[in-house]
C-alpha positions as CSV (number, residue, x, y, z in Angstrom):
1,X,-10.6,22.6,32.8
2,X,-7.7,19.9,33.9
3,X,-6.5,18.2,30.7
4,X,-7.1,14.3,32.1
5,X,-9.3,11.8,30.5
6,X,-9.6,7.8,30.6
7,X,-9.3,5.5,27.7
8,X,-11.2,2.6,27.0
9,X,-9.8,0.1,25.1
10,X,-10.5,-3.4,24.2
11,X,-8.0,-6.3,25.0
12,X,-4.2,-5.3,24.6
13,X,-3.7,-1.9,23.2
14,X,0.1,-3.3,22.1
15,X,-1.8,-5.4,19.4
16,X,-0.3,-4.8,16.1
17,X,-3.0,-3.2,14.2
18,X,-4.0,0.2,12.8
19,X,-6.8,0.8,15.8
20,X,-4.9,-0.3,18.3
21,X,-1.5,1.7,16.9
22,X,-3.9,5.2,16.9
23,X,-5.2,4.6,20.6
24,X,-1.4,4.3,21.9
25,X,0.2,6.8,19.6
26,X,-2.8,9.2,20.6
27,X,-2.4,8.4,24.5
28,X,1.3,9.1,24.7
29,X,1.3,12.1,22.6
30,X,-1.2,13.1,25.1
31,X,1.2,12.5,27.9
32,X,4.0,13.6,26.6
33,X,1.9,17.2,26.3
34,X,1.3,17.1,29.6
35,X,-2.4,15.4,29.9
36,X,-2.9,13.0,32.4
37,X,-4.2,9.6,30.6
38,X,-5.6,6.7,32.6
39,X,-6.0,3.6,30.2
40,X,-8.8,0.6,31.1
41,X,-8.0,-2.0,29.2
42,X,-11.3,-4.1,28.6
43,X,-11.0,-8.1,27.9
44,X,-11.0,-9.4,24.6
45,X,-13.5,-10.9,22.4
46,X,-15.0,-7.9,20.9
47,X,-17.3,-7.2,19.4
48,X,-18.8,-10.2,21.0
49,X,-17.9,-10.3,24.6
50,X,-18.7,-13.1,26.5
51,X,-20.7,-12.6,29.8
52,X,-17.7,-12.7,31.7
53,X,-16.0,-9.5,30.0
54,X,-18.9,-7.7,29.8
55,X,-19.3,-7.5,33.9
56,X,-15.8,-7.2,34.0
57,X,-16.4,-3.8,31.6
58,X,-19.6,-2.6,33.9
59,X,-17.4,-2.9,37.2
60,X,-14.5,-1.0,35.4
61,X,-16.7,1.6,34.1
62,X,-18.9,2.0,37.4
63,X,-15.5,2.6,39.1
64,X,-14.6,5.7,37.1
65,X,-15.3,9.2,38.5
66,X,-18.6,11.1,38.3
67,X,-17.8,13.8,35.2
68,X,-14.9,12.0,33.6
69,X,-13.9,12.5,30.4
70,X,-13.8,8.6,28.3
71,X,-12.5,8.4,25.1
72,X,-14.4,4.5,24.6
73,X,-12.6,2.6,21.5
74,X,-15.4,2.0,19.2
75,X,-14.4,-1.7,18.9
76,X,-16.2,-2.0,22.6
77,X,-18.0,1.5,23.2
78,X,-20.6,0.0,19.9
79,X,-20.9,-3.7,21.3
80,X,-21.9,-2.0,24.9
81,X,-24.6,0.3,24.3
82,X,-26.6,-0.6,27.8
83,X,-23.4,0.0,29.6
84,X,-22.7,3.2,27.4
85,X,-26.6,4.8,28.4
86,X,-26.1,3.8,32.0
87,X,-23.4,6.1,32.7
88,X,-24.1,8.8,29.8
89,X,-25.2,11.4,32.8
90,X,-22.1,11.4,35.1
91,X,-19.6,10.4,32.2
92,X,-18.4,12.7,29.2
93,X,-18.5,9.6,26.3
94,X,-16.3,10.6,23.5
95,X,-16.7,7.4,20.8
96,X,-13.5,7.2,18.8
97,X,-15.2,5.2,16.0
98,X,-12.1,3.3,13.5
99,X,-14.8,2.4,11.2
100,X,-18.5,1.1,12.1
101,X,-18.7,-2.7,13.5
102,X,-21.1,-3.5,11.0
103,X,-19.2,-3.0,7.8
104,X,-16.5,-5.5,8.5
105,X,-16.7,-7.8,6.1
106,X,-17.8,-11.9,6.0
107,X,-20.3,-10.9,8.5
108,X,-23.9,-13.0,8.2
109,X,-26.9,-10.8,7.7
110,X,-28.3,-11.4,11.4
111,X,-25.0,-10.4,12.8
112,X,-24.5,-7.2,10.7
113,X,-28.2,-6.3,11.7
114,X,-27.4,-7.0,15.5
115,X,-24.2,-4.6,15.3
116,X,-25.2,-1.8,13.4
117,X,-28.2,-1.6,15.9
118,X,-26.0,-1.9,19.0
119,X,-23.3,0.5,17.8
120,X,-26.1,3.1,16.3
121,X,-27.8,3.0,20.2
122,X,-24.4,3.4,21.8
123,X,-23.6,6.4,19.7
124,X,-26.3,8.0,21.0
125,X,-24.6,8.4,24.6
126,X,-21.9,10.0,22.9
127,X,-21.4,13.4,23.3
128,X,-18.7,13.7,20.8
129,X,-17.2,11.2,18.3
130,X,-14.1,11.3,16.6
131,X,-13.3,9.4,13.5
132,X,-10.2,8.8,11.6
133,X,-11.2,9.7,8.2
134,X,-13.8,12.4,6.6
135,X,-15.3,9.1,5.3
136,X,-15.6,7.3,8.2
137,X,-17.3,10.6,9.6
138,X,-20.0,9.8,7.1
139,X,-20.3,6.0,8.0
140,X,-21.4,7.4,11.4
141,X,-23.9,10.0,10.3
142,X,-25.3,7.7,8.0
143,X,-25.8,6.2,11.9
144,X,-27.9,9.0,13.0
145,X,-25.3,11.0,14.6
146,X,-25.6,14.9,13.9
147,X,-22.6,16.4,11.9
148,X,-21.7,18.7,14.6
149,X,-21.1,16.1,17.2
150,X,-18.5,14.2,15.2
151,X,-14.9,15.0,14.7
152,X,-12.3,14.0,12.3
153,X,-8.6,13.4,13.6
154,X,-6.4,11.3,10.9
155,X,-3.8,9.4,12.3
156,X,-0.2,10.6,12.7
157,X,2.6,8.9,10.2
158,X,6.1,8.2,11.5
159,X,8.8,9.8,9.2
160,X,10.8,7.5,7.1
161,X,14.2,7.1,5.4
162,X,13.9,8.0,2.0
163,X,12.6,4.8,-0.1
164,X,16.1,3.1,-2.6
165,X,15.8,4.2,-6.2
166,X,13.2,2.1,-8.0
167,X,14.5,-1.0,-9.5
168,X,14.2,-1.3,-13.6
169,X,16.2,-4.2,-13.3
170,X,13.5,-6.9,-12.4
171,X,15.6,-10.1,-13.1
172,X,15.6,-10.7,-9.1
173,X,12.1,-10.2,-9.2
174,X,10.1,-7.8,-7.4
175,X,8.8,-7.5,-3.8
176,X,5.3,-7.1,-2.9
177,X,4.9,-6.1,0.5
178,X,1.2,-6.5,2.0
179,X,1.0,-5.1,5.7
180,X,-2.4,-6.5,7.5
181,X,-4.3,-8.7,9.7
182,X,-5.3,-12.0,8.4
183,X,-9.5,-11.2,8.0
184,X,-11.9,-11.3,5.5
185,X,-11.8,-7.6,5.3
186,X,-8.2,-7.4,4.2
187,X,-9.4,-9.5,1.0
188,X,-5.9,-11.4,0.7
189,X,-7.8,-14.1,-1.1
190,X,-8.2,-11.2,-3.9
191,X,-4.6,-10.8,-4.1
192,X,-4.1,-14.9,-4.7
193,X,-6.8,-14.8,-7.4
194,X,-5.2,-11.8,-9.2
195,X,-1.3,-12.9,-8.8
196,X,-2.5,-16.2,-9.8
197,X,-2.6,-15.2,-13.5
198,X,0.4,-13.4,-13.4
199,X,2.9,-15.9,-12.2
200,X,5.3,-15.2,-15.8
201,X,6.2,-12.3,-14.2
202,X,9.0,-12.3,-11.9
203,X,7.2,-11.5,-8.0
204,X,7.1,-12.3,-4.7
205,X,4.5,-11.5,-2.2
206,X,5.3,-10.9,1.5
207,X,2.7,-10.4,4.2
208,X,3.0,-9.0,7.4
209,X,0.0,-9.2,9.3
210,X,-1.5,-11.3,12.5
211,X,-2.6,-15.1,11.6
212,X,-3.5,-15.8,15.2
213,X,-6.9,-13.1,15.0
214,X,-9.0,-15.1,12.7
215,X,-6.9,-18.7,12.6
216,X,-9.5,-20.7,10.2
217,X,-9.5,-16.9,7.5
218,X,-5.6,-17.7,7.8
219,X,-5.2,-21.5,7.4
220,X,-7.7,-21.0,4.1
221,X,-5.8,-18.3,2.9
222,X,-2.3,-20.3,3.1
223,X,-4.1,-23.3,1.7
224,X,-5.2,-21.4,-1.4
225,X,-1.8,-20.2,-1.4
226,X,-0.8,-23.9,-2.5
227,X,-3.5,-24.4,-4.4
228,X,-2.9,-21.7,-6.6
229,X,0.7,-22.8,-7.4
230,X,2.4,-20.1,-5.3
231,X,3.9,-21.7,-3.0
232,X,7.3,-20.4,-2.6
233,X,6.5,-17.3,-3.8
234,X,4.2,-16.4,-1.4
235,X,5.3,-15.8,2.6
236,X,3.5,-15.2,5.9
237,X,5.2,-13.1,8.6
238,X,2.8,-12.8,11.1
239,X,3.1,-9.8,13.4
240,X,6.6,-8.3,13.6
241,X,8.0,-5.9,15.3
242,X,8.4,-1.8,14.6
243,X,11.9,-2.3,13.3
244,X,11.4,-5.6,11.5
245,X,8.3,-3.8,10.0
246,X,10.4,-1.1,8.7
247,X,13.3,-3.0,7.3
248,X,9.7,-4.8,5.0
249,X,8.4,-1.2,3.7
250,X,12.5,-0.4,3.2
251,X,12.8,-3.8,1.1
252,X,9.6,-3.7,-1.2
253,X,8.9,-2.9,-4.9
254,X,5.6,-2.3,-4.5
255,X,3.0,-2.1,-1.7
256,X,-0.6,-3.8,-2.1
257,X,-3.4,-3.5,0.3
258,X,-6.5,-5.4,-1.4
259,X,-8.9,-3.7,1.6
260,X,-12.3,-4.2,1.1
261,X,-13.3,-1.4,3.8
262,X,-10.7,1.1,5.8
263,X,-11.4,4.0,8.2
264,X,-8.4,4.8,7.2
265,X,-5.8,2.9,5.8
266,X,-2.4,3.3,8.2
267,X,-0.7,0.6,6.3
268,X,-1.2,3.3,2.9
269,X,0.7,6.7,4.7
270,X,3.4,4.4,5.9
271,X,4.0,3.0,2.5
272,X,3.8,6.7,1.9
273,X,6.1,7.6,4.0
274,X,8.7,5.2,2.7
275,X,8.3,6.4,-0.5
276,X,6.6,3.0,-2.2
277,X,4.2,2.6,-5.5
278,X,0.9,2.2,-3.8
279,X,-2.1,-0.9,-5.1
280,X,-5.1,-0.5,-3.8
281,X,-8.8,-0.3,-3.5
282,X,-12.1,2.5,-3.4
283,X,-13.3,0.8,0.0
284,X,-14.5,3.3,2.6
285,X,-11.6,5.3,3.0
286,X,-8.8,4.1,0.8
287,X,-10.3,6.6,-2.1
288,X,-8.9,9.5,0.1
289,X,-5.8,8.4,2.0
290,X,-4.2,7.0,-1.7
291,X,-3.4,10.4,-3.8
292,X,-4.2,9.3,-7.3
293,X,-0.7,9.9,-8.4
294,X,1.2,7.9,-5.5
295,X,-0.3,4.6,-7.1
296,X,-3.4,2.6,-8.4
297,X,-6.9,2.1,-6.8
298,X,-9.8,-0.4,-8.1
299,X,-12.6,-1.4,-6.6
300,X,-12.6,-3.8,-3.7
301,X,-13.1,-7.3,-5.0
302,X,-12.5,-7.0,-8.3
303,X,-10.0,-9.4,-9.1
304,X,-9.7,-8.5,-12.8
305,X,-8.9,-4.9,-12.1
306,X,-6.9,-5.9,-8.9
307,X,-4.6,-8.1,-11.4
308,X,-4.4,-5.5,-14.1
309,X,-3.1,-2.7,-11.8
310,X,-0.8,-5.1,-10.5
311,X,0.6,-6.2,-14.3
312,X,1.3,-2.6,-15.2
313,X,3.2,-1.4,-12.2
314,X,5.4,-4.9,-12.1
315,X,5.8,-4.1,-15.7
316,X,6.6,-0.6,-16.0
317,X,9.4,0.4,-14.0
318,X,8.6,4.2,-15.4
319,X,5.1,4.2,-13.5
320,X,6.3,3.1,-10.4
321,X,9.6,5.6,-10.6
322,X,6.7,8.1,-11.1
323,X,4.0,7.0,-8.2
324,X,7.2,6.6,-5.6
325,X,8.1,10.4,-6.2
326,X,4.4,11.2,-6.1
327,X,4.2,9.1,-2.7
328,X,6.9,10.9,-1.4
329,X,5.7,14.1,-2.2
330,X,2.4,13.0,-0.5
331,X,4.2,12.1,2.7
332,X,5.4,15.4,3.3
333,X,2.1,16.7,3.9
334,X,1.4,14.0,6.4
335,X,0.6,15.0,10.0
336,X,3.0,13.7,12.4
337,X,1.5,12.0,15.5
338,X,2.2,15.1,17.6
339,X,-0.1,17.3,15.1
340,X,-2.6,14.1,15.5
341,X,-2.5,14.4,18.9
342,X,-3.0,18.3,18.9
343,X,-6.3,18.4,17.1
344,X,-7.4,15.0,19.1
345,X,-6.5,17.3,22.7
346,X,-9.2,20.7,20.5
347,X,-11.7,18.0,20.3
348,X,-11.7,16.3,23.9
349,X,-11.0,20.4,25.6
350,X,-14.7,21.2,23.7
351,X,-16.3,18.0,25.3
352,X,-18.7,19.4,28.1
């Protein structure tokens, strides 16, 4: 069977996030094996395209070939399940599901309702769907999908130089490095409430992450900033580039990702990968992709427990000598995006 397929993906697959980094990193490793890769790039506003995008998405899709093979970005293959069941006889759907629509977080009840029924009837057209995460695998069965049509394919990680030796020296204070889109689901506001309390100790916090995806989530979340008394020790990046990104994991103390759901949890393997003490949280996937040793992981939300990991590894410069050789130990294990991309070609080769 040729080894070609098309993937669908929603807005600008160079947008600086974990889903969007998987679909390109998958797509060129794919090329670069010798595939041949078509990429329709949908419009934005998903998971709730406007008329307008979704003709432009029926026209796109009706113009691909009878028996292609579409890997749909679950971002748009769940908000289009009409679309998806149209073409479900003369297309080979493969979902590639980041993590379910419905468990992003802030959503209203009505909404939630509205997605997880959209994305569940999509599904069905699927005939295989790949996840990112042995949890998110069980998000989508808990969708109705049988276990034997879903696949799990983690995402590649990027070798790293070798992290600086840990700082016990903490007059300078230490840097917290936060790497992630400006959403409710990120729970940033989390990380105010808990460093709020802990302003005798010497800290600051730098985030790296999209303000322009949800503006009014960002303008509250540098408002509380102020409000807390932070300002000044609290900064906002916005979206950087690869290298600027790096020089941020190569600079920080301590890496903090307040999630309250991942599929995954890129932002974690590349802290990994750099070799840097790792806060966290339980939700969805996070349990798995943190190895216990490499760091701290509380439940999402709490702010209390949030604020108490945070106090002992600021505090204790033996703890976080201990989780950054655990972290680098963990990042040797890591697939590379070339392994990713190997296991991702098994999957699509047994799509019929």
């Amino acid at each position: 069977m040729p080894r070609a397929c098309t993937f669908v993906i929603p807005g600008d697959w160079r947008t600086p996030t974990g889903g969007y980094r998987y679909d390109r990193r998958i797509v060129l490793a794919l090329r670069k094996a010798g595939w041949d890769v078509d990429v329709c790039a949908l419009g934005d506003g998903f998971p709730w395209p406007d008329a307008a995008t979704r003709a432009d998405a029926a026209r796109q899709v009706a113009a691909l070939a009878d028996g292609k093979l579409v890997v749909a970005d679950g971002l748009a293959f769940g908000a289009l399940p009409e679309l998806a069941h149209r073409h479900a006889a003369r297309l080979r759907w493969v979902a590639l599901v980041h993590h379910p629509l419905h468990l992003e977080t802030g959503l209203a009840d009505a909404d939630r309702r509205a997605l997880r029924e959209q994305e569940q009837r999509a599904l069905q057209a699927a005939r295989r769907v790949i996840t990112t995460s042995a949890a998110t695998a069980a998000d989508v069965a808990a969708l109705g999908v049988p276990a034997d049509r879903v696949a799990v394919v983690e995402p590649g990680t990027d070798p790293a130089p070798r992290h600086a030796a840990i700082r016990s020296d903490t007059a300078g204070g230490l840097r917290l490095l936060c790497v992630a889109t400006l959403t409710p689901r990120k729970g940033h506001a989390v990380l105010l409430e808990a460093l709020a309390v802990l302003q005798d100790l010497p800290w600051t916090l730098h985030n790296v992450g999209s303000t322009g995806r949800d503006p009014a989530t960002a303008a509250r979340l540098q408002a509380a900033s102020g409000a807390l008394g932070l300002a000044g020790r609290v900064h906002w990046h916005g979206e950087v580039d690869e290298a600027t990104l790096a020089a941020h994991y190569a600079a920080a103390d301590l890496f903090v990702l307040p999630s309250f759901h991942e599929g995954y949890g890129m932002a974690i393997a590349e802290a990994l990968a750099h070799g840097v003490p790792v806060v966290t949280t339980t939700g969805g996937a996070l349990a798995q992709t943190l190895p216990a040793a490499a760091g701290l992981a509380v439940p999402p939300g709490d702010v209390p427990a949030l604020r108490a990991a945070l106090a002992r590894l600021l505090t204790d410069a033996a703890a976080r000598t201990a989780c950054a050789a655990a972290a680098r130990i963990a990042a040797a294990r890591l697939p590379g995006w070339t392994q990713a991309a190997q296991r991702f070609a098994a999957v699509l080769q047994g799509v019929r």
